[in-house]
Structures are given as structure tokens and as C-alpha cells.
N, C-alpha and C positions, 0 to 999 in steps of 0.2 A: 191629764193624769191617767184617765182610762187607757187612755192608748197609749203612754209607757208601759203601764204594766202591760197591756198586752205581749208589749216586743220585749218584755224580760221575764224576772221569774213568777209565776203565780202569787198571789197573796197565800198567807200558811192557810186560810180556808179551801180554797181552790185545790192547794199542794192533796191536802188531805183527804178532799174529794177525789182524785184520780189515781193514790196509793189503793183506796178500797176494792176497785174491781182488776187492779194488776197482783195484789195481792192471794184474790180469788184463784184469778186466772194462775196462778203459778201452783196454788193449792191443786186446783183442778187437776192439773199435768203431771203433778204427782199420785194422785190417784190414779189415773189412769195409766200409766207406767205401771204403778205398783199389780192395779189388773193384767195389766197384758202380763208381768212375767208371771205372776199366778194361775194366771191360766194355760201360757207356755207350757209350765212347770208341771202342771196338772195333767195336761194333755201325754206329757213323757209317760206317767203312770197309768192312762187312759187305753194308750196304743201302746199295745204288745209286739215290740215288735218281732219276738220269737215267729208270731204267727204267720209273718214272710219268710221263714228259712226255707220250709220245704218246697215253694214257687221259686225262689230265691237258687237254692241248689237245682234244684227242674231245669231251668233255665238255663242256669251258668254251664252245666252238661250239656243241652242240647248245643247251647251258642259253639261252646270249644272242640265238643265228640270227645272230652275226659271226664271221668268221676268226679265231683266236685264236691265235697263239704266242706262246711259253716259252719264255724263255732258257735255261741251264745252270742246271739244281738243284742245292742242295747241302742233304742232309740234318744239321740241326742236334738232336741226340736231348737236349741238356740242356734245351734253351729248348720243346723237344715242337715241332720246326716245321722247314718244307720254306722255303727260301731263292731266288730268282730272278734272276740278274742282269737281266732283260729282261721287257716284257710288250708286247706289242700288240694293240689290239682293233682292226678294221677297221671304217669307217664303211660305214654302207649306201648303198649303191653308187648308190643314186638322188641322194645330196647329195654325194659325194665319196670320189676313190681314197685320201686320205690317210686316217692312222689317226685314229681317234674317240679313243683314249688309246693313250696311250704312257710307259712307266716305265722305268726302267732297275733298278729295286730293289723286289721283291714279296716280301713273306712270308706261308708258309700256316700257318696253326697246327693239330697234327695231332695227333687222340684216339694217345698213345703207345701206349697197352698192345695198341688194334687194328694198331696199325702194326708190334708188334712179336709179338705171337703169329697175325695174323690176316695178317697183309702185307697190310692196307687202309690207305688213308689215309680217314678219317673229319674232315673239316674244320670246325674249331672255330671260327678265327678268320681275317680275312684283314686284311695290312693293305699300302696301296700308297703307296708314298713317294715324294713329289716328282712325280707325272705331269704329262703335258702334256694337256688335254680340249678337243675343240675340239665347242661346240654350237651349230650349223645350224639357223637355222627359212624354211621358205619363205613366202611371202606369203600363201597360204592356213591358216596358224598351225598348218601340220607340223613337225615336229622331230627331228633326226634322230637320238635316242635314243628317237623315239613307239616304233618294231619291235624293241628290246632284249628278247630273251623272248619275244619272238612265234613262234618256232617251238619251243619248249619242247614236246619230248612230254613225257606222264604215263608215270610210273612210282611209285617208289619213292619214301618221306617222307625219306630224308637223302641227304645229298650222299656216298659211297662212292667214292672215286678206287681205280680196281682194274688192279695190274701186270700188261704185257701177260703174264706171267707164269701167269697165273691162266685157269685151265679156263675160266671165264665168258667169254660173249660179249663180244668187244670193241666191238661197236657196240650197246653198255646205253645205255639215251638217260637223259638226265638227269632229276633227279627234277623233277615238275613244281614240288612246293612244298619251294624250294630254302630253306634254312634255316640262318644262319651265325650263333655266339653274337656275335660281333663285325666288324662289315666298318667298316676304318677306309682313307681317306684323309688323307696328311699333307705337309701343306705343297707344294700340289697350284697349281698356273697355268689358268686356265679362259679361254678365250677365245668370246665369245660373238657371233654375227653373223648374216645371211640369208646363207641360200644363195643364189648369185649376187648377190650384193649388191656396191656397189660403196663403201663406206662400210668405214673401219677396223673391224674386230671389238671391241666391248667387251671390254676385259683385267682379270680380276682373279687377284690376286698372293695369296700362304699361305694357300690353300683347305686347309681342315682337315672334315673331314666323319667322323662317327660314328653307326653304327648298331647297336644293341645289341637282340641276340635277333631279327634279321633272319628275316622270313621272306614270301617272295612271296602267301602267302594270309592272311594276320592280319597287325592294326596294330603297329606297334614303334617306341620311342621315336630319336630322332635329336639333335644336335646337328651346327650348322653356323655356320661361321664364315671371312670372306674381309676381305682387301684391295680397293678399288678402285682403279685403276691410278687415278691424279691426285687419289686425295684421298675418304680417307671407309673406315669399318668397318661390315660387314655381319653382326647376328648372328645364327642363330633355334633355337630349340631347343620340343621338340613330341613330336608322334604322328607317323607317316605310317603307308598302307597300308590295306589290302590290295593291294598290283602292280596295277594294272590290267592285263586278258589282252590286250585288243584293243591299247591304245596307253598305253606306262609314261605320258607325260604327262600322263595324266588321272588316274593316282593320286591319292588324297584325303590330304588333311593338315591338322590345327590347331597352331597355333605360336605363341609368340610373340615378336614383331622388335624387333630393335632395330638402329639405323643411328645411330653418330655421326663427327661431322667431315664429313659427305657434301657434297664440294665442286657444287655444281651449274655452274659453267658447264662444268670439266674431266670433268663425266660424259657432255656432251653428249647428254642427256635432253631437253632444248626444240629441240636446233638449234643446233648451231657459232654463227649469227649472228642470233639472235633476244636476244642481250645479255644472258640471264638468268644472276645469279650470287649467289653470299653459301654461307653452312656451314649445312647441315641436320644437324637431329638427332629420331629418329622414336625412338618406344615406344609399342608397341600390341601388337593382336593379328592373324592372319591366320588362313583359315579357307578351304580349298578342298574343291570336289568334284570337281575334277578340270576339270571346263571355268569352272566359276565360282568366283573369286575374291571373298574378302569381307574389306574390310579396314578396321581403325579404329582410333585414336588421337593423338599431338599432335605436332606440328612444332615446332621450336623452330629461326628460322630469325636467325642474325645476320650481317650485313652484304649485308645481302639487297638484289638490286637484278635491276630486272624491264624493262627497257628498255636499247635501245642508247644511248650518250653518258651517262647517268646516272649516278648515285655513289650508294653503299652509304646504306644505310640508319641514323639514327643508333641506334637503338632495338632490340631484340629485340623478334622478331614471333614469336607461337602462333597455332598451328592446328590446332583441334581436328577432326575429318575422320571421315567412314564412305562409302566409297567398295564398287562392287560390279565387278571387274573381268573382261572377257572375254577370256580365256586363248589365245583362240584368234582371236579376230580383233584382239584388242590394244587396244579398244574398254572406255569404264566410264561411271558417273554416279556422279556425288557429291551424294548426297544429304543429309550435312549437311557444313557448311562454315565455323567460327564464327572468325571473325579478330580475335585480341587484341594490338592494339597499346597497351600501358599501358591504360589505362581503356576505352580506343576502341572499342566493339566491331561488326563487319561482317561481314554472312553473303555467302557464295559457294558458290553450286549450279550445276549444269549435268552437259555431256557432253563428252568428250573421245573424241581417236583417237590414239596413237600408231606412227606408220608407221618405215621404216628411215633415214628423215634427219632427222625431226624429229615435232611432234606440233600436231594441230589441237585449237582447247578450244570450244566453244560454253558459255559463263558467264555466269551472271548476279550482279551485285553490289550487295549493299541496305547501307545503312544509316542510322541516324537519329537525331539527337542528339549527336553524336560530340564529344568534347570536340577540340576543334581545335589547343592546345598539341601533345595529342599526336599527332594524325595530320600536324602540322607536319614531325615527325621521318622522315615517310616519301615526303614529297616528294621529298625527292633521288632516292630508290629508283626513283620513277614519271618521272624528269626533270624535273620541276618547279621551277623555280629563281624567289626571290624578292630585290626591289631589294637589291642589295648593300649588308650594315650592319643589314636589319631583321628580323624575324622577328612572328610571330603570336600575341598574345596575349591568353586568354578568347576566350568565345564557344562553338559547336556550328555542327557541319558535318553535311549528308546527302547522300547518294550515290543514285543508282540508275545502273547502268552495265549495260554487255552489250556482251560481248568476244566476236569469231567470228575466224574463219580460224587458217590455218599461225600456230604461237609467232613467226615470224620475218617473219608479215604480217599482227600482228591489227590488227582494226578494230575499235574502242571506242567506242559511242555512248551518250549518256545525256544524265544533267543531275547539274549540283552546285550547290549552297548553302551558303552562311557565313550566320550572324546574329550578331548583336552583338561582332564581334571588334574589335582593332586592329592594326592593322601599324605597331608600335612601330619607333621609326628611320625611318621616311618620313614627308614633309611634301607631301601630294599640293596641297597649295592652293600652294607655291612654285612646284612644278614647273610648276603651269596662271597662270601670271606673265601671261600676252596678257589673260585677264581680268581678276587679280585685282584691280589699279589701278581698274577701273571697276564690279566686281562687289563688292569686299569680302569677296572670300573670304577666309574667315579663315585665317591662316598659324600652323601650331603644328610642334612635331616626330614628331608622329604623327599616323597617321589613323585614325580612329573612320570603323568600317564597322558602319552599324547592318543592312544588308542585301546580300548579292552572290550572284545566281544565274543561270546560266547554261545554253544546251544546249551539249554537246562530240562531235567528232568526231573520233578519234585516229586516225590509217593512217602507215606509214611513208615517206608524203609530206607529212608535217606535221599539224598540230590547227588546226581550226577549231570558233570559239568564236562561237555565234551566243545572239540575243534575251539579250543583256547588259542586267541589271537590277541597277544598284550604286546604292546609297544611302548616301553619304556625307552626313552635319549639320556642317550649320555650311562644306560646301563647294558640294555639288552631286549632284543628282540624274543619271546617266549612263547611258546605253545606246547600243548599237550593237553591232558585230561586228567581227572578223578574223582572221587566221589567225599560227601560230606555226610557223617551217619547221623543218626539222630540225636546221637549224645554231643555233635558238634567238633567231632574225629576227622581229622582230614587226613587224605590220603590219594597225592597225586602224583604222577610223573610226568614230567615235563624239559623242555630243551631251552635252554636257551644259544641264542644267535648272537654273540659278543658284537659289540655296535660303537665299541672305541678301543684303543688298544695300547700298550704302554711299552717298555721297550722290550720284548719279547715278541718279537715278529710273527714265531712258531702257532701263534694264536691268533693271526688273522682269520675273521671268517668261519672262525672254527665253531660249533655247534657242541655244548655243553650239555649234558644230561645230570638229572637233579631232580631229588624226592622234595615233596613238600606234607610235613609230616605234623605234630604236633596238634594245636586248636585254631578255628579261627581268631580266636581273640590272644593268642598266644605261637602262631606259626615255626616251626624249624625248618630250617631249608637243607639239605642232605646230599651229595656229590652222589653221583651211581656208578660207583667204582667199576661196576664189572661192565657198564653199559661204557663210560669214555676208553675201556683194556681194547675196545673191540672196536670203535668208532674212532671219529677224530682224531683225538687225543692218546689215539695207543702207543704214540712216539712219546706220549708225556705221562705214560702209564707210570713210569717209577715214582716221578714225580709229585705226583698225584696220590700215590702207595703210601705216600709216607705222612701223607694225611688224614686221619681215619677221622679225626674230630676237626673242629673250627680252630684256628689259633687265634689265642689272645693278643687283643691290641694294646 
């Protein structure tokens, strides 16, 4: 019987003996709890922590080389951390009297046990909430965060905030290799522009930035992430570091970006009126030494449109890209540049400059074979517009192009080709009606282009289109020249080479002259009366006389 009860429950004697000192013990632990946060609690009222501002700002100047004040501290001993209502850093006085940041809410996180047997503050973590940052660059690609740290004297490996309180020298300079487990910014406003400039500042909205194991002489990993004011997310996460001594901005860093939704006209990255627009979205890698930049991977660009008066693109455009950028003059080249529209594919290299109103590109643009359906889809984007009702189908298209100056005054020259396409919905033999009665041009609902190449000349006083070589079967051989205005005004002259004949003999061979006049998206085709009185056709001059308009079919 003894040894049942052993292997089960206690008798209620037994029970009742071993409730008394579990009981205790529970009693106990709440006492002592209820001391320790009394005493916590006590200690907050104990240590002033006012009486580290003025070591506190000593410091925070020495370590940056900017004026630094502190609001009212309030020492919080549960959370292990010192409190701020206020922080201001002082811009360096060469770019501006206002402040570089400004916060209304800082907190320090502070080694407790030194804060409380040692009366140091030992700072673990910092974090700044909501500031306002405003970043200056001059034209000479300074920055007025380059001298953040640049008076840093050497001392001591950790950061020691010491009451004036304390025997030790109050002018301790700060340690040079400053060292924080975590330096956070949250939901931070960042205003970015030239000094003297006269151009709005770039704005971005809930800057969140994290640096963990922070420290001015060795690499430490980062995450960063922002708003664009009008459109688009910025996000990068990486290495940074070691501080650079001479100038922070040359700190080194690998990372990898990511940007989606990036409105491009609302960033005003080309130039207010250089017309360029649609949503970007980037994922890649970046890669600095401090003055050079290296960066690469794909663009994914929808409703993209790259000219004034022009309309979005119908298609998603990729871009695949390795760019090498100069930090400091603001200057890059892209050395590769592989453009995928659907199947289409078209390289783009060169050099670029980007200044404080806009950006200059020197480009070069190949391609060959291009399936023409789909580079149809990206006419709109270029201003291209074709007869209202038709569109382009089958065939390849090849490009060479070369685009210079300001985004907002390029100048584009080259050459382009079509072979074997149709421009389904247009009947180019009705619209040339003054010959067809005598020529027998054949009249269908589409036109069969077995050849169309051209030189082009694009500036923002219009396109001219010169040594026009079209080969229409079964209507007419055609060339000449003219030009396209801004408003989309055509105005060309041109010959056609009749290429079938009906029974009117007198018109074999014979070479027709012809205005093409009206819109792109609406064309009129015009006989040049006084051009056939003198050419070819001066045997057919009367004939021809009595034509002044189209006749009705």
C-alpha cells in the first residue's frame, strides 16, 4: 500500500505539506518583482538624465565637425534608453545656415548596467524618428554631407557619453572609430537638390534607413528604403563602409536595388519638357567605390513614352543595362544596352551627363531584323502615328540611329528600313487616283510594301525624312523627300516610277511627281501639275490639266 501511494497521488496530508512552501515561493517572486520595478522606477527619478546633454552635444560635434543640439532628455531605464524631444545637426556652413537634420523625437539606447554602477552612458543603439534631411551637392559634385566626420579626433574604440559630473576631462574628443549595434532612421523626409540651385529639390517621403553593427572603420550591412514624391519605391539592402576619412561620400558600398512603380515624367530625371514618361521598375545590383559607380540589370518600362505630343506605349519594354556611373561629375556610359520589345530586340550604347535641369545622352541605337508587328506597338511612344484604320503587318525592320544633345533638344539621325511588310487598312493605289485611270494601278485594301528605307533627321523643329526608297508591287516604285512638323504636318515631294500599266502605253516607265500633304494619320496625295508640264508627262499635260482635284469613284 505504501508503495502505491508512492507511484500516485500524495495522501491530502502530504498534498498539503508541499502546497506551503510552493506557495511561498510564488509569494516570494512577486515581491521581488514588485522591488526590482520600484527600484527601476526610482532610479528614472534618481539619474537626471539632463545632466548628459552637455557631454552628449560635446561629443556629437566633435564626432560629426557640425553644431549639434539636444533637446530635454528623459531617462527611460525599462527600455535601457535615453529619450529626446529635439535634435539638430547644423549644415556646413559653406552650403547653408539651415539645419542638415532636424528631428523632434531621438532615442539613445544605453549599456544599463554601465549607466547604472558606472554613471556612463555606453551607446548601443540610436534611433531617429521622422527627421527632416536636406542634401546639397554643388556643381563640382561636393556634397554637403562629404565633411560629416572630418574633424573626428582619435581616441578611444567606443562611444562613452561621461556626466559632467565625473572627474574626467570634459573636452574627451570622440572616439574616432565610432561604433553603434544599431543606428536606425524612421520614416524620415529627405530633400535632395544643388546648392544654389534654382530648380525644386527632389522630395522623398518614409525614408527608413538601418545600419546594424555600425562602425566608421569596417564594412556593416545596411537596409534602405524611400518614397518618391510623385510616384515610385526605392529599395536597397547590402554592405557599406569603411566611412571614408577625407569625404563620407566616397564611402564604398555593394547593394542590391530595387525601384518599382518609378513614375519617370513626375521625377523629372530627363527635364520637366523633354516629354518622357511611363512606370519603371529596376532589379539589379549596384556596386561603388566611392567615386565610381557600377550598376546593372533590367528595366521593365510600361506605358512608356519618350517624346513630346506622343502617347504611351502599347507593349512592355525590357531593358537589360550595365552602366558605369561618375559620382562626382554625374557623368556614365552604358556599355550594354539590350532593348526587348516582344521579340524585337535593339541595342543602345553611348554616354550620358546629367546636370540640375535636365540630362544630355550621346546614344547610339542598332538593330536588325526586328520583327515589325512588334516594334509597331512602340510607335506611339516615338510619335509615330500611321493612316487612321491601318496598322502593320509581317515583315522586319532595322534601325541605326544616333541621338545627341539636352533630353529636351535631342537630335536623332540615321536610317530606317521595312522589308516585306503590309500596311493592312490602307489602299495606297486609291489615294494616287490622278494616275491610276491611266496607269492601272492596281487598287486593293491594303498595301504590300516589299521595300521602305529612309535617312531621318529628328530635332524639336520637326523630322525630315530624306533619299526615300519605297517599293510598292503591283503600284509604284517611289522616292523623294520631306519633312514632318511638330504639329504632325506633312509635307513631301516625291516621284513615283509606275510598276504596272493598263492600256494606255503612253505611260510606260514613266515617272509621276506627287505632293503628299495633309497628316500622318490622315494623308492627301497631290499630282504636281507644273512638275509632270515639264517632265514625263508634258505630252499628257492637258490631260492631266483637267484634273485639279481627285475624282470620285
Amino acid at each position: 500500500m505504501i508503495a502505491r501511494h508512492s507511484r500516485k497521488t500524495p495522501p491530502r496530508a502530504i498534498r498539503y505539506t508541499l502546497q506551503i512552501p510552493v506557495k511561498r515561493l510564488i509569494r516570494a517572486v512577486v515581491i521581488i518583482a514588485v522591488l526590482v520595478v520600484l527600484t527601476v522606477a526610482g532610479l528614472s527619478f534618481l539619474i537626471d538624465a539632463n545632466q548628459f546633454r552637455p557631454q552628449l552635444e560635446s561629443q556629437l560635434t566633435q564626432a560629426l565637425g557640425r553644431d549639434v543640439k539636444v533637446g530635454d532628455l528623459r531617462l527611460a531605464i525599462l527600455s535601457g534608453g535615453v529619450s529626446a524631444t529635439d535634435l539638430s545637426i547644423a549644415d556646413d556652413p559653406a552650403f547653408s545656415r539651415a539645419p542638415f537634420l532636424q528631428t523632434k523625437s531621438l532615442t539613445v539606447g544605453v549599456d544599463l548596467i554601465a549607466l547604472v554602477f558606472s554613471r556612463k552612458v555606453n551607446v548601443t543603439r540610436i534611433t531617429i524618428d521622422e527627421p527632416r534631411i536636406v542634401l546639397l551637392e554643388t556643381k563640382a559634385g561636393i556634397w554637403n554631407f562629404s565633411t560629416l566626420g572630418a574633424k573626428t579626433a582619435p581616441a578611444a574604440t567606443s562611444v562613452a557619453l561621461i556626466p559632467v559630473s565625473d572627474p574626467s576631462p570634459v573636452g574627451s574628443p570622440m572616439a574616432a572609430n565610432l561604433s553603434v549595434k544599431l543606428l536606425k532612421i524612421s520614416n524620415g523626409k529627405v530633400f535632395i537638390g544643388y546648392a544654389g540651385g534654382h530648380t525644386k529639390p527632389r522630395e522623398f517621403d518614409k525614408v527608413d534607413l538601418e545600419l546594424r553593427d555600425f562602425s566608421t572603420t569596417a564594412q556593416f550591412p545596411f537596409t534602405f528604403s524611400t518614397q518618391v514624391a510623385g510616384g515610385g519605391e526605392i529599395k536597397l539592402d547590402g554592405k557599406a563602409g569603411p566611412i571614408d576619412a577625407s569625404d563620407t561620400a566616397l564611402t564604398p558600398l555593394d547593394a542590391n536595388l530595387r525601384i518599382t512603380h518609378f513614375d519617370l515624367a513626375s521625377s523629372r530625371l530627363m527635364g520637366a519638357a523633354a516629354g518622357f514618361g511611363g512606370l519603371l521598375s529596376i532589379e539589379g545590383q549596384a556596386s561603388s567605390t566611392g567615386q565610381l559607380a557600377k550598376v546593372s540589370g533590367r528595366v521593365k518600362a510600361d506605358h512608356l513614352k519618350l517624346a513630346r505630343n506622343a502617347s504611351p506605349a502599347g507593349h512592355t519594354v525590357e531593358f537589360d543595362f550595365t552602366l558605369q556611373h561618375d559620382l562626382h561629375s554625374h557623368t556614365g556610359t552604358l556599355s550594354r544596352g539590350d532593348i526587348h520589345i516582344g521579340k524585337a530586340v535593339a541595342r543602345l550604347t553611348g554616354t550620358y551627363a546629367i546636370t540640375e535641369d535636365s540630362a544630355t545622352l550621346n546614344m547610339k541605337l542598332t538593330g536588325d531584323r526586328m520583327p515589325v508587328p512588334e516594334l509597331a506597338a512602340m510607335l506611339p511612344a516615338v510619335g509615330v502615328k500611321l493612316p487612321a484604320g491601318s496598322s502593320l503587318q509581317g515583315g522586319t525592320a532595322h534601325a541605326s540611329l544616333s541621338t545627341e544633345g539636352p533630353a529636351d533638344r535631342l537630335v536623332t539621325t540615321g536610317s530606317l528600313g521595312v522589308d516585306d511588310t503590309r500596311l493592312a487598312g490602307f489602299d495606297l493605289g486609291s489615294k494616287m487616283r490622278f494616275v491610276a485611270s491611266v496607269a492601272g494601278i492596281h487598287m486593293s485594301s491594303d498595301t504590300e510594301i516589299q521595300k521602305l528605307s529612309a535617312s531621318v533627321r529628328s530635332t524639336p523643329e520637326g523630322t525630315s525624312i530624306q533619299d526615300i526608297d519605297f517599293l510598292a508591287p503591283k503600284i509604284a516604285a517611289l522616292s523623294g523627300a520631306g519633312v514632318i512638323s511638330p504639329s504632325d504636318a506633312l509635307d513631301f515631294h516625291m516621284t513615283a516610277k509606275l510598276q504596272s500599266f493598263g492600256g494606255m502605253q503612253l505611260v510606260t516607265g514613266r515617272s509621276v511627281p506627287f505632293f503628299i500633304k495633309g497628316t500622318a494619320s490622315s494623308p492627301s496625295f497631290e499630282p504636281d501639275m507644273k512638275g509632270m508640264a515639264t517632265g514625263d508627262f508634258k505630252a499628257l499635260g492637258g490631260l492631266f490639266g483637267k484634273r485639279k482635284t481627285e475624282p470620285r469613284r
